[in-house]
C-alpha positions in Angstrom: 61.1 -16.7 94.1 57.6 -15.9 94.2 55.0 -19.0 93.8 51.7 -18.4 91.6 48.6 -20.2 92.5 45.6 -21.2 90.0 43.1 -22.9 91.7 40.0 -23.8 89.7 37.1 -25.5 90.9 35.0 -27.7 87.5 32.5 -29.5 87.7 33.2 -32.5 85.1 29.5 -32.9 83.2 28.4 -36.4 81.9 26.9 -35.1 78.6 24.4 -36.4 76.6 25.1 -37.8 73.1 22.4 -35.8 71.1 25.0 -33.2 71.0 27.7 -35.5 69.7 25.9 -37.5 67.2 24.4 -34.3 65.4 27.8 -32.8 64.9 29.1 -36.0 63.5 26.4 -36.4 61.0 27.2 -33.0 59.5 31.0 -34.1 59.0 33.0 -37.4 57.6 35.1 -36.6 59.9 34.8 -37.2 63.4 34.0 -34.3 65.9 36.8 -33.9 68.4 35.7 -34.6 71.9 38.1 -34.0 75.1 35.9 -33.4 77.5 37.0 -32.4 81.0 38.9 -29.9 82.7 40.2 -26.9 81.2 41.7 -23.6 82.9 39.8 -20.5 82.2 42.2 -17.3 81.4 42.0 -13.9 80.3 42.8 -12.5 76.5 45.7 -10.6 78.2 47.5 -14.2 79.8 49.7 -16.3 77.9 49.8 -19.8 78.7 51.9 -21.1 81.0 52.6 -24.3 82.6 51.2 -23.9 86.3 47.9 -23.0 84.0 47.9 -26.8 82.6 49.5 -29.1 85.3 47.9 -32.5 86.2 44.6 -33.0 84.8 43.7 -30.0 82.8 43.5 -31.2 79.3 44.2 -27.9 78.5 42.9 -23.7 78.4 39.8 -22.1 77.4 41.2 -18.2 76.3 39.3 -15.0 75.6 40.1 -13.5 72.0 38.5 -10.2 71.6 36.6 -9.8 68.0 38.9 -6.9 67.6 42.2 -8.3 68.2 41.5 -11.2 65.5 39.7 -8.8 62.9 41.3 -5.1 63.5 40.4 -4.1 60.1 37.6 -4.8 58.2 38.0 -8.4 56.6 42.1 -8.0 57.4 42.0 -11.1 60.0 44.9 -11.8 62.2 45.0 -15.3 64.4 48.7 -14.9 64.7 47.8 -14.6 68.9 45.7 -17.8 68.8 48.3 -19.8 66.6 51.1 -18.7 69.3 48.9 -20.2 71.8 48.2 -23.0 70.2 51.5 -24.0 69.1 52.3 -23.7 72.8 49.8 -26.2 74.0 50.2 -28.7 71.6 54.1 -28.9 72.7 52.7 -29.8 76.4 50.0 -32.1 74.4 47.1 -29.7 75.6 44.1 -28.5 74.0 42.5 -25.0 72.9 39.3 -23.6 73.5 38.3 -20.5 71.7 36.0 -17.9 73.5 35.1 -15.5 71.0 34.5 -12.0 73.1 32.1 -10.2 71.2 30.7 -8.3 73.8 32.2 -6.6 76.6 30.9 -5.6 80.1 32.6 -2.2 81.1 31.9 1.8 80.5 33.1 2.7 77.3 34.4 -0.8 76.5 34.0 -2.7 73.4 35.2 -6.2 72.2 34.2 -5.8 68.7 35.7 -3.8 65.9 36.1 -0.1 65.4 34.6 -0.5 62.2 31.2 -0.8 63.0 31.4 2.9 64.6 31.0 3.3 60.7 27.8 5.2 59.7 27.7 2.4 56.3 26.8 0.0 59.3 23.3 2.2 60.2 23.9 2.1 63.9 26.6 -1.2 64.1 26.7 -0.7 68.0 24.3 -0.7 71.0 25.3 1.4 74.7 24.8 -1.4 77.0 23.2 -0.9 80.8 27.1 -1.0 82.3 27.9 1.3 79.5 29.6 -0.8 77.1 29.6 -0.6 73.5 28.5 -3.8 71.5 27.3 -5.1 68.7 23.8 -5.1 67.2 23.4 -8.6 66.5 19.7 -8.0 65.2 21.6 -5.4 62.4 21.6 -7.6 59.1 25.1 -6.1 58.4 26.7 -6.4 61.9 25.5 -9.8 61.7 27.4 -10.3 58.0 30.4 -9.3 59.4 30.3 -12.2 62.7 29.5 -14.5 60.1 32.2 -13.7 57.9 34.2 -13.5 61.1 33.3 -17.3 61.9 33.7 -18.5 58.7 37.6 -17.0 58.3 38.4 -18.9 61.8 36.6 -22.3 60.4 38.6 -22.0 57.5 42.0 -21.6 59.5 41.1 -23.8 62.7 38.7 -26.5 62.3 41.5 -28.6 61.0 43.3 -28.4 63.6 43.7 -31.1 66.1 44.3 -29.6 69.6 41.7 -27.0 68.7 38.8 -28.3 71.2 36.1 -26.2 70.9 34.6 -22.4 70.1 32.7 -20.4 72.9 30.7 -17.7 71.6 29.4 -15.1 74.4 26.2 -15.0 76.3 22.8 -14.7 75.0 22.2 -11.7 77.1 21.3 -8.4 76.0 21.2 -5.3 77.5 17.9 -4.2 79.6 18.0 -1.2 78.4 17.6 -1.7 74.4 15.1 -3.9 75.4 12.7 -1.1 76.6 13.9 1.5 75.2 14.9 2.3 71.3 18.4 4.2 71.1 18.7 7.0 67.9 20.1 5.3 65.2 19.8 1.8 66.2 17.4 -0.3 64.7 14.5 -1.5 66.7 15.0 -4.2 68.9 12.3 -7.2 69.7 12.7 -10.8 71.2 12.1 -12.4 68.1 14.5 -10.3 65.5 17.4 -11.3 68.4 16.8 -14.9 68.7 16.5 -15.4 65.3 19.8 -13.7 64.7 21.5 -15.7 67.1 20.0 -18.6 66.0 21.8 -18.2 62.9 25.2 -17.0 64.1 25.2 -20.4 66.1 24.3 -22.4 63.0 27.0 -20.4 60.9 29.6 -20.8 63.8 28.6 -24.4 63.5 29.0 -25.3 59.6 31.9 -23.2 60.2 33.5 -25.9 62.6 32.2 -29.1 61.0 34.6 -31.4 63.5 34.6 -29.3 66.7 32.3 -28.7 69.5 30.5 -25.2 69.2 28.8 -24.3 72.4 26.9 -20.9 72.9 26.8 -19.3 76.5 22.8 -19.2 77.2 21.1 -17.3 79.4 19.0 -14.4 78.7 16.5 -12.8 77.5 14.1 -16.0 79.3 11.3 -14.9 77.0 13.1 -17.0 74.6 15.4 -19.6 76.5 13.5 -22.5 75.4 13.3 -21.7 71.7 16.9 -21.1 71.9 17.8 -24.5 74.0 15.7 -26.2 71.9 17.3 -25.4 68.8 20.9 -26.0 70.3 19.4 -29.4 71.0 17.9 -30.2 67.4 21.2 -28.4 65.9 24.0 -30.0 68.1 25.2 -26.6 69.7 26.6 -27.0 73.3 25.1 -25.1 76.0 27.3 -23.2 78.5 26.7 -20.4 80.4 27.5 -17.8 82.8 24.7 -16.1 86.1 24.5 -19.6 87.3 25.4 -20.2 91.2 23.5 -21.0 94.0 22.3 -17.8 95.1 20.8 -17.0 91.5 17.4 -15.4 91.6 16.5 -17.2 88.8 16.1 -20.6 90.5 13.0 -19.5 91.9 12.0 -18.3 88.5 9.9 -20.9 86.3 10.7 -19.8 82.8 14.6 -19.8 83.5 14.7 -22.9 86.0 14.9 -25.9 83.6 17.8 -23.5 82.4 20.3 -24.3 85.6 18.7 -28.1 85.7 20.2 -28.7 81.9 23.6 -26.9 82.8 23.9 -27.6 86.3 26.5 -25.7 88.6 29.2 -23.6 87.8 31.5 -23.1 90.5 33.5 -20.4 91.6 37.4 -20.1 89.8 39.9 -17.8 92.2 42.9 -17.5 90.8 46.3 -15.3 90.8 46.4 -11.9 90.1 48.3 -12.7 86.9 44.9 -14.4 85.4 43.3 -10.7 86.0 40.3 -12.5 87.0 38.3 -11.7 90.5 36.7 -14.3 91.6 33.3 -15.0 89.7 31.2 -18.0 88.1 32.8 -19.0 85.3 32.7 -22.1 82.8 35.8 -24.5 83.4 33.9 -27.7 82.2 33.4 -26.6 79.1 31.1 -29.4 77.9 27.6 -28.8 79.4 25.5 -29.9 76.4 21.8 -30.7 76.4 
């Protein structure tokens, strides 16, 4: 019989209340709060039990944009209700990370309907070759917040759902220097202000349940972003941050890894389809 081994390393953060106490003002009901361990997996593992043993409170899962809205405004959560269902049997918790993005050559997380010309350049080539959405795009940002509104409706009310992850504040080099035909024109303000309001969307979205947004790029505007997570309650999480991060010597993106702290390194069993990389396993790193 062959044994499977999940090892993850967390870091358990003691958070500040700011976070708390502005999501419970915006709700009569109280925000849920589990903070602790959680296992991170992939959007192609199910849940299983070696996943949740001992102290994990429960599992933080990728769901792909694409997968939960293949069609535009068709939604289908059928995947994250299956999950869910399973963890509440074992008395676990979900978190939702909403993959929006994606990393590799000719991937792409979000839907194949913003290929669409009606969407006036819906998708960016990123610098690994990837295919996401333009955020900045007043009608690719429509849809996301249409997106987060249809999984508020369904989820918020749920009990064992813990929290929503949305991706990394990152954007590609490359549409940073350089305009691409048929995408509209990118600039450091247009982009935070756009995520600014997908996180405050996301947010009223999920009136009872922590919303944290994975920050870390572009630094020109990391502290307008953290300091609107601050003001508007909106956890901070984040990948690129491990102790031999360039950026610790940088001064704009320093106070950055002081807020979040250390994410260690997760190695886990080939069936996780992870390599080993810094991910978030405390998923409660709020400022």
């Amino acid at each position: 019989m062959r044994t499977l081994t999940f090892t993850v390393i967390c870091f358990i953060i003691i958070c500040q209340a700011s976070c708390v106490t502005a999501q419970k003002s915006s709700s009569a009901r109280p925000v849920k709060w589990h903070p602790g361990h959680y296992s991170l997996v992939s959007d192609e593992t199910e849940p299983r039990e070696q996943y949740i043993v001992g102290n994990f409170l429960g599992l933080q899962k990728k769901y792909p944009w694409k997968v939960l809205e293949p069609q535009l405004g068709k939604y289908d959560f059928s995947i994250i209700k299956k999950d869910l269902a399973y963890l509440q049997k074992h008395g676990k918790r979900l978190v939702l990370q909403l993959q929006t993005k994606d990393f590799g050559q000719d991937q792409m997380n979000a839907p194949e309907y913003l290929k669409d010309a009606s969407f006036n350049g819906g998708l960016y080539r990123t610098a690994t070759g990837s295919l996401n959405p333009v955020l900045w795009n007043p009608k690719v940002a429509a849809r996301i917040e249409a997106f987060y509104k249809a999984l508020g409706k369904e989820f918020d009310k749920e009990p064992f759902i813990e929290a929503v992850v949305i991706p990394e504040t990152a954007v590609s080099g490359d549409i940073q220097r350089k305009d691409q035909e048929g995408v509209e024109h990118f600039t450091n303000e247009k982009y935070a202000n756009a995520l600014k309001q997908q996180m405050k969307v996301l947010k009223e979205a999920f009136p009872t349940t922590v919303v944290i947004q994975f920050t870390n790029f572009p630094k020109e505007v990391l502290s307008d972003l953290t300091r609107f997570q601050k003001e508007n309650g909106i956890g901070m999480g984040g990948p690129d941050i491990n102790l031999y991060s360039r950026g610790l010597n940088d001064p704009k993106a320093v106070f950055y890894f002081l807020n979040t702290s250390t994410i260690l390194k997760m190695v886990s069993s080939p069936d996780t389809y992870f390599r080993e990389k810094s991910v978030s396993c405390a998923n409660f790193l709020l400022v």
